[in-house]
N, C-alpha and C positions, 0 to 999 in steps of 0.2 A: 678299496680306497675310502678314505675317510668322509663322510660328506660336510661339509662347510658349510657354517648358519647363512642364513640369508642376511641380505645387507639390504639397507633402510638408508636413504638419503629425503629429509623433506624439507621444505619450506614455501612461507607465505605470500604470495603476487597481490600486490596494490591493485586489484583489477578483478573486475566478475567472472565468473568461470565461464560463461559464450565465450569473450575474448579470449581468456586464457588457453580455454580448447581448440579455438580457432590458429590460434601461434603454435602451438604444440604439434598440428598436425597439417599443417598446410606446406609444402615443400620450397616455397621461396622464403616463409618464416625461418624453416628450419635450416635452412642453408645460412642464414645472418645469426643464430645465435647456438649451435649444436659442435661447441668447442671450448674444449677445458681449457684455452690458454689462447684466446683470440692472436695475442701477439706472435704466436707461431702455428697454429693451426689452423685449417679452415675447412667447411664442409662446402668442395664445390658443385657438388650435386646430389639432389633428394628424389625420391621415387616413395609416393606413399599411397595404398589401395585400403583406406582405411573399413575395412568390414573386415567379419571374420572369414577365415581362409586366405583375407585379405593380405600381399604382402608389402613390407616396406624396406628400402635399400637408403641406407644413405654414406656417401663417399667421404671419409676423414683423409684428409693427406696432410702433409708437415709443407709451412708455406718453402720452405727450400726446395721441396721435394725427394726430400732424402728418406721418405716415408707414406704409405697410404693403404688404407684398408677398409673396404665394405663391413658397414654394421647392418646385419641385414636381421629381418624375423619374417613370423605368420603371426595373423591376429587368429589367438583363443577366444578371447570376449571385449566384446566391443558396445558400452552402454552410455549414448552421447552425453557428456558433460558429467560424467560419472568414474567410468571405469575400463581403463585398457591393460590388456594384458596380453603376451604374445611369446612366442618360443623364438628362439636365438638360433640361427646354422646349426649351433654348438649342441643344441637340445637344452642349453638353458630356459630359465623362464623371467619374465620382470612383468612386474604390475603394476600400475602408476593409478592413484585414486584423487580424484580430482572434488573436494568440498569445499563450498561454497557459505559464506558468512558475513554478512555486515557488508556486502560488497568486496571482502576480500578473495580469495582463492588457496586453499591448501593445496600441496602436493604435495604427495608421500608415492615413493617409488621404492619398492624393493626388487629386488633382483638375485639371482643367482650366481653366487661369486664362479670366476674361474681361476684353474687352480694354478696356471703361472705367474701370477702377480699376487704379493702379498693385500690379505683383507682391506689393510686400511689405506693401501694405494688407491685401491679399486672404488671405496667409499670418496677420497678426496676427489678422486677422478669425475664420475659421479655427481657427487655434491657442487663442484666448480663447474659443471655443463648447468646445473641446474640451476646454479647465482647468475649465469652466463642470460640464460634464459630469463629469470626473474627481470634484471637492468634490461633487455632488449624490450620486451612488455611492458614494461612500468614507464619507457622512454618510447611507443608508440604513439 
């Protein structure tokens, strides 16, 4: 099997990186903003052990309910307000780096694509949780 480059979604939060990391990882944040398409999707439940070994579960379901699936991992490395990174069920991997600037907040997350959904699905998909997140923090 072929292996498929890693995908890269990032962008800038109006906001310091404490708070930024604090929404990221805290489980009633992540249930209000951890959905590509608020209008039909929503995460009604989070589970998050953030250390390494540490794991985290969170519930995506389609608000019809005609769909739903645990995204679940292990924390590999875990460096506050810096750097997480952790393996997917699937044995993927994603690492989300979190710097800090002027008062703003980067995030760049890359991830390991999987191989039933075309690359650049997987990036909008991705990239729209992560604008999703941006307005949810910036609107705090």
């Amino acid at each position: 099997m072929t292996q498929l480059s890693k995908i890269t979604v990032e962008a800038t939060v109006n906001a310091p990186v404490a708070k930024v990391w604090e929404a990221w990882n805290t489980p009633s944040d992540i249930m209000q903003w951890n959905t590509a398409d608020p209008a039909t999707w929503h995460t009604p439940s989070s589970e998050n052990d953030l250390r390494v070994g540490g794991k985290f579960k969170n519930r995506m379901e389609a608000k019809d309910g005609s769909f739903g699936f645990d995204f679940e991992g292990v924390y590999d490395s875990v460096i506050p307000h810096q750097e997480i990174t952790y393996t997917m069920g699937d044995g993927r991997q994603a690492t989300t780096l979190f710097t800090e600037k002027d008062g703003k907040t980067h995030l760049a997350t890359t991830f390991d694509p999987e191989t039933q959904n075309d690359p650049e699905f997987q990036k909008a998909g991705w990239q729209a949780i992560l604008n999703n997140f941006i307005k949810y923090v910036e609107s705090k």
